[in-house]
C-alpha positions in Angstrom: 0.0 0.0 0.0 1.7 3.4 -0.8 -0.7 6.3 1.1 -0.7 9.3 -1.3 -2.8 11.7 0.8 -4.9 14.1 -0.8 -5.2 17.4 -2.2 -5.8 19.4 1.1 -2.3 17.7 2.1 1.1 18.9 0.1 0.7 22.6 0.2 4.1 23.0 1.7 4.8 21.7 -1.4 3.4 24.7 -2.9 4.2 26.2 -6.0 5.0 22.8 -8.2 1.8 20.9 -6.2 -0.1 23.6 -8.2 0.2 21.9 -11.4 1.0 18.1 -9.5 -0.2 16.7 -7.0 3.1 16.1 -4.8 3.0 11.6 -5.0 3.1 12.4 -9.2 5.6 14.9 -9.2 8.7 13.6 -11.4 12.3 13.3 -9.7 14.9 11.6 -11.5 12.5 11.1 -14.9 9.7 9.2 -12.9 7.0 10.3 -10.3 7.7 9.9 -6.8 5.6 6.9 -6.2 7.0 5.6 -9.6 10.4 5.0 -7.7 8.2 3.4 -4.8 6.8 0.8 -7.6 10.2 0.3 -8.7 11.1 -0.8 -5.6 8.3 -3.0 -4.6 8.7 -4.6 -7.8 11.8 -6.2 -6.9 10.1 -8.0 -3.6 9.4 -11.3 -4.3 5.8 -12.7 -4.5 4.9 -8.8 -4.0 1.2 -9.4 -6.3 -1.0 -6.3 -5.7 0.2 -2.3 -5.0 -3.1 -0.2 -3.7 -2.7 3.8 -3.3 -4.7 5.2 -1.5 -5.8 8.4 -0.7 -8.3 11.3 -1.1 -7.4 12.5 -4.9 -10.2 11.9 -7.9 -9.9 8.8 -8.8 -8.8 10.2 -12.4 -6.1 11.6 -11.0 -3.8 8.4 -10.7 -5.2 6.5 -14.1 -2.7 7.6 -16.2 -0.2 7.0 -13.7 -1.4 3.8 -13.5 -1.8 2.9 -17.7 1.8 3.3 -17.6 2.8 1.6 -14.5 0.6 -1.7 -15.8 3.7 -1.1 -18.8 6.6 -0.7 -16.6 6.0 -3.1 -14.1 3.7 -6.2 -15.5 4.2 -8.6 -13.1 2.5 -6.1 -10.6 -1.3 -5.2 -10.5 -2.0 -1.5 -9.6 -5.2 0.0 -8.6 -6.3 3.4 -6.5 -8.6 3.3 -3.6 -10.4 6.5 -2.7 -11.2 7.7 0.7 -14.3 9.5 1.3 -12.6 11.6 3.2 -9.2 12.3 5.2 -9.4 9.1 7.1 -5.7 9.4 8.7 -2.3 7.4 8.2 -4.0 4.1 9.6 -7.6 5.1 8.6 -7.4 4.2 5.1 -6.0 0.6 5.5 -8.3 0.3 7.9 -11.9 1.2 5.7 -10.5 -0.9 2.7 -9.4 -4.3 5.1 -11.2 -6.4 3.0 -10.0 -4.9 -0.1 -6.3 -5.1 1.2 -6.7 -8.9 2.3 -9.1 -10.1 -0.5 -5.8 -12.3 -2.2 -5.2 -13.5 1.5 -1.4 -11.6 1.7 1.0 -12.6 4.0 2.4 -9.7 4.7 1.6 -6.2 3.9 4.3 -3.1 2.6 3.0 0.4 3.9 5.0 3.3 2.4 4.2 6.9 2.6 4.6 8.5 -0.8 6.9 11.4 0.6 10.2 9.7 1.4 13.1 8.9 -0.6 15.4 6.5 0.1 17.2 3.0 -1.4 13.6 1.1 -0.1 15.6 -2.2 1.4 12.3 -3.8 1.2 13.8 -7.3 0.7 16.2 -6.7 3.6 13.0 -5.7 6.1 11.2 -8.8 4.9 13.9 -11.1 6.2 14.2 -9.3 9.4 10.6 -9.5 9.9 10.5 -13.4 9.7 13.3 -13.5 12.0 11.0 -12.2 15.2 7.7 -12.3 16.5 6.3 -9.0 16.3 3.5 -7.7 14.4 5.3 -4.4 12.1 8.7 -3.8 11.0 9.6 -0.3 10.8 12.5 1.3 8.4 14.2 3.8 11.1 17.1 5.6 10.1 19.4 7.5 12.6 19.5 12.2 11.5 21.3 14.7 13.7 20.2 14.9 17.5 18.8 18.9 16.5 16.2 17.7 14.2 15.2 14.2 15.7 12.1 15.6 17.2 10.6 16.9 13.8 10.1 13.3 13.1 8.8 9.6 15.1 11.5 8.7 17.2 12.1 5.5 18.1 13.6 3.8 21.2 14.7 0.5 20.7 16.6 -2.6 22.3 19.8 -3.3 20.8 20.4 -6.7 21.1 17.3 -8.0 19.1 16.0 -4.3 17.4 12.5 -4.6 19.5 11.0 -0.8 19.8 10.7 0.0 23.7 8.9 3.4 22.7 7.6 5.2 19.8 6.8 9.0 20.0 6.1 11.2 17.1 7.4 14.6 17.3 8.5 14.6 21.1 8.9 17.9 22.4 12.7 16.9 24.1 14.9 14.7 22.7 14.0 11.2 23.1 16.3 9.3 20.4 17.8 10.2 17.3 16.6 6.9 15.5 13.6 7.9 13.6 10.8 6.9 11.8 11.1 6.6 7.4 7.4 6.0 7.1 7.8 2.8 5.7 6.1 -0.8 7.7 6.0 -4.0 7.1 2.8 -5.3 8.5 1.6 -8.8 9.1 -2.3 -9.0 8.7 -3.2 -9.5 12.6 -2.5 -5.8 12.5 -6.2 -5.0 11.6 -6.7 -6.3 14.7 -5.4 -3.6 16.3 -6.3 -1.2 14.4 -10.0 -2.7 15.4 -8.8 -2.0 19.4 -7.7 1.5 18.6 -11.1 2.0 17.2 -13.0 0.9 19.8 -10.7 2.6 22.3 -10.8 6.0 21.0 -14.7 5.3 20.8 -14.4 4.7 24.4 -12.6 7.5 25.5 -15.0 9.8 23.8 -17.8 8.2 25.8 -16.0 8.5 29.5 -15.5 12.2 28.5 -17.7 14.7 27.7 -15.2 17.3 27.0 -13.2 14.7 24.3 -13.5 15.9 21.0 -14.5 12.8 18.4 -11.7 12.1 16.1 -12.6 10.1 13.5 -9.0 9.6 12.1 -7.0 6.8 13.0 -3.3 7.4 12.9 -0.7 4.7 12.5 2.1 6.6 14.5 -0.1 8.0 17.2 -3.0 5.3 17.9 -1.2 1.7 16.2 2.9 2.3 16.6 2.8 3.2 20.0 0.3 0.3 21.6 2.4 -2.0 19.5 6.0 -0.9 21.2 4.0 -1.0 24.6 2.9 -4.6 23.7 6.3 -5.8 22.4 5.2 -6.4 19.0 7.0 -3.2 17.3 10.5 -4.0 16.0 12.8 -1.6 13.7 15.1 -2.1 10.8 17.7 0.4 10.9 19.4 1.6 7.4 22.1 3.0 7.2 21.3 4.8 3.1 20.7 8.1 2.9 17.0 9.1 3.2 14.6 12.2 2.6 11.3 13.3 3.9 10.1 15.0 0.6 7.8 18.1 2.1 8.8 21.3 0.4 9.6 21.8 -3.4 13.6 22.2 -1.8 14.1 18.4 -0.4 13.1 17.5 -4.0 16.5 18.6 -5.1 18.8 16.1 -2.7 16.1 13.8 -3.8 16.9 13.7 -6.9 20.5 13.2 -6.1 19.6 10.4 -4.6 17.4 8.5 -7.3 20.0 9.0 -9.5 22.8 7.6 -7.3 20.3 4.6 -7.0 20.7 4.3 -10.9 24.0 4.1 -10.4 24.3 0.9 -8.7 20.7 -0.7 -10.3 20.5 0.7 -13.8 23.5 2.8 -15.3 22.3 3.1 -18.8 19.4 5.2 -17.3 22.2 7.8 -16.9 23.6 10.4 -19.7 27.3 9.6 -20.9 30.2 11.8 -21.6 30.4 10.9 -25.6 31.8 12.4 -28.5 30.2 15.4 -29.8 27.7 15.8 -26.7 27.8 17.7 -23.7 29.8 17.6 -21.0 28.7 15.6 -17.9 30.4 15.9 -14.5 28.7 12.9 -12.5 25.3 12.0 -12.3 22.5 13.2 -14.7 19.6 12.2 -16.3 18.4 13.4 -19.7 14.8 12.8 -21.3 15.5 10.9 -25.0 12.9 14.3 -26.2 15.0 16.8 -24.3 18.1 18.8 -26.1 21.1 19.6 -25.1 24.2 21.6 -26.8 27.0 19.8 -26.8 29.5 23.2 -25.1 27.1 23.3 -22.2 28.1 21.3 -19.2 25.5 19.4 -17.0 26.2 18.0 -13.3 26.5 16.5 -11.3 22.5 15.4 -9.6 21.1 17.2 -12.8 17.4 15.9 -14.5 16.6 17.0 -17.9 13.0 16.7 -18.3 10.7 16.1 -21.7 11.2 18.4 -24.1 13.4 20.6 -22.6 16.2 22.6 -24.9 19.7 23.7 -23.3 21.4 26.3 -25.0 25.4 27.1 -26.0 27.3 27.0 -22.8 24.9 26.5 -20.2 26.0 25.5 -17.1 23.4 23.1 -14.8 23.8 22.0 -11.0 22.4 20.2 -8.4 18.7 20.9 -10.1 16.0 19.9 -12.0 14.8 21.2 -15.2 10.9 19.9 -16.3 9.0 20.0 -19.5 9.6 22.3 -21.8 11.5 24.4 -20.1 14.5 26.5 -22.2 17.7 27.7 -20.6 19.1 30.1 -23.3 22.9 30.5 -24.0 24.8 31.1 -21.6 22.5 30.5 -18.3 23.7 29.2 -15.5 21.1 27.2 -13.0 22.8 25.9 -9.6 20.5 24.5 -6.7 17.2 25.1 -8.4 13.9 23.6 -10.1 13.1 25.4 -13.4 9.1 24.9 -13.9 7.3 23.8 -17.1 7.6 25.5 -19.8 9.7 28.4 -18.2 12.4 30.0 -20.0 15.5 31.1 -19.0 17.2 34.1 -20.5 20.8 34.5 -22.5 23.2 35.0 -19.9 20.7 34.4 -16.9 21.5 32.8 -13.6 19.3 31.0 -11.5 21.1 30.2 -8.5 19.5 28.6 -4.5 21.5 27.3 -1.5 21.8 23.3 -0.6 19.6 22.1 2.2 20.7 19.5 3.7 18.8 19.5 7.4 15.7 18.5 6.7 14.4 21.8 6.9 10.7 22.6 6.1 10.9 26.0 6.3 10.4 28.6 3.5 9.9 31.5 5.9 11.5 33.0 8.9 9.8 36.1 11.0 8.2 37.0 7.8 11.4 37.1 5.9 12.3 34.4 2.9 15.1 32.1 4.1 18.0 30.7 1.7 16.9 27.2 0.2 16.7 26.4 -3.2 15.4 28.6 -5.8 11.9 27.4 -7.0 10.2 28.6 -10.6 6.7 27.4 -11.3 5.0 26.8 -14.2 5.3 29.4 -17.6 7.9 31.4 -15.5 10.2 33.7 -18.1 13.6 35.5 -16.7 14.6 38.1 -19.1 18.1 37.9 -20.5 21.0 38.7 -18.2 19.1 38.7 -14.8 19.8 36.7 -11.2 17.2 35.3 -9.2 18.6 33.8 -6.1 17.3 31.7 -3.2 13.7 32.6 -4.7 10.3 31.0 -5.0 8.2 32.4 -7.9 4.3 31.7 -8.6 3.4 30.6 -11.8 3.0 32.7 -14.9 5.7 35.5 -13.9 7.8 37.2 -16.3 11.2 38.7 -14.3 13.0 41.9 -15.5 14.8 42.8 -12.7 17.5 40.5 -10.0 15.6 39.4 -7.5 17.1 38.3 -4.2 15.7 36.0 -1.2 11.9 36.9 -2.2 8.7 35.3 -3.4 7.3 36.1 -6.1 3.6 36.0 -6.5 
């Protein structure tokens, strides 16, 4: 099951979720949740992959035509909520639908992370105890632990003592990657939790009903309390993709997962072409002049043109999108069909705290520079560490702003 939210949820993700909803946003070449697929495709006797989620239920068919040709041996389908029904909710409203093949185990991924998915590795963990969930943790920086589910576990055989999402003091620095690996008996307790949130709105008058049901509040934390909660740590890099900014060291790391699984995906220094300095992918549509010089943790996008001696970093350039001769782009997502003017620079700052911020007191903070959709900077201007609404045309520098 990969949970794709809805469209009330991403608008941190704000400009580019305008245009795409954040789980169909492409990184590397490929949606988000394509990589997700990708991944689950390689676990063996993995059948069925549901999303679900609160989009329209057009939203994900395409998606879906093409992942029925990329991945065969998989069927694909979308489940829609009714409503927000929370982390846990969904699985829980569409049970029967999740266990109608009689699975042995089930995957839960969010579709907002990015990481090397050891899927195969959690699975033979998980038969090696008793509990109920694996959990991918990861260990991040002791200063931003507590903007995640921090886990506390017992080294000798990985069980989770305690789980608490977004503590208010440090607790651990081994986190949560929103990815589970579920044996069925968990609708079980998803049943108790249920029934025991029922309850406590019926011993208090003053408890608001809350029809959610989360997994890290209401199912991850009975389970450490009951023993049944164990982790898997990894020690691969791994992103929480929640602004338009983490999509950027994202996409540095798909493409170092092509490296090691599928090289020809990536462009090649060859005669008469471009110059690449490490890892980048180019659309087979996209152009490129062969004096401009792309990397490294570049994506060319459909379409796109790059002009005499353009310089690309660290960024992501969509569909259709022009970069004129001579324009330089470091640290920075160039929209759809934006255009990029002779001797331009489009320039952000690497994030690399798993930040979430945009704003500060009111002020724009450095992160990487962000241009929507139809976006045009005239010829020989800088836009740095900015975030610009779509349909903007840009005839002066602009420095640390957003642009609406």
């Amino acid at each position: 099951v990969i949970l794709v939210g809805g469209p009330s949820r991403g608008t941190r993700f704000r400009p580019l979720s305008l245009n795409v909803p954040k789980p169909l946003f492409p990184i590397a070449g490929h949606p988000i949740i394509w990589h997700h697929l990708d991944a689950l495709s390689k676990v063996e006797g993995l059948k069925e992959v549901l999303l679900i989620g609160f989009y329209e239920d057009s939203v994900f068919q395409r998606f879906i035509d093409d992942a029925a040709r990329d991945f065969p041996q998989i069927y694909v389908r979308y489940l829609r909520e009714y409503q927000s029904l929370g982390t846990a909710g969904g699985l829980y409203h569409f049970r029967d639908e999740i266990q109608k093949n009689d699975p042995r185990q089930i995957f839960v991924l969010n579709a907002d992370v990015a990481c090397s998915f050891p899927l195969n590795d959690m699975v033979k963990f998980h038969n090696t105890h008793r509990g109920l969930c694996t959990i991918l943790g990861t260990k991040v920086a002791r200063e931003v632990a507590n903007r995640f589910g921090c886990l506390v576990e017992k080294p000798e055989n990985h069980e989770v003592l305690h789980y608490v999402e977004k503590p208010e003091s440090f607790i651990s620095n081994l986190i949560s990657c929103g990815i589970y690996l579920f044996d069925c008996a968990i609708f079980g307790e998803m049943k108790k939790a249920m029934q025991n949130k029922a309850n406590r709105v019926d011993q208090d008058q003053f408890q608001v009903e809350d029809d959610k049901l989360r997994l890290e509040q209401d199912i991850l934390r009975p389970l450490a309390e009951s023993s049944k909660l164990f982790v898997y740590e990894t020690t691969d890099a791994w992103i929480q993709i929640k602004t338009p900014s983490s999509a950027v060291p994202a996409n540095a790391l798909f493409l170092e997962q092509y490296q090691k699984t599928n090289p020809d995906r990536l462009l090649k220094n060859v005669s008469g072409g471009p110059t690449v300095v490490g890892l980048v992918y180019k659309h087979p549509s996209a152009s490129v002049d062969p004096s401009a010089k792309i990397g490294p943790n570049v994506t060319i996008g459909p379409r796109a043109v790059i002009g005499k001696g353009v310089r690309i970093k660290d960024s992501i350039i969509l569909d259709n999108a022009e970069i004129k001769n001579n324009g330089c782009v470091l640290y920075s997502i160039i929209g759809w069909d934006s255009k990029i003017g002779n001797w331009s620079r489009v320039e952000g700052t690497p994030t690399t705290d798993h930040s979430t911020t945009v704003t500060q007191n009111g002020v724009k903070i450095q992160s990487i520079s962000i241009l929507a959709k139809e976006v045009t900077v005239k010829d020989e201007i800088i836009i740095r560490n900015c975030i610009v609404l779509p349909n903007k045309e840009l005839k002066t520098s602009c420095h640390n702003e957003v642009l609406m």
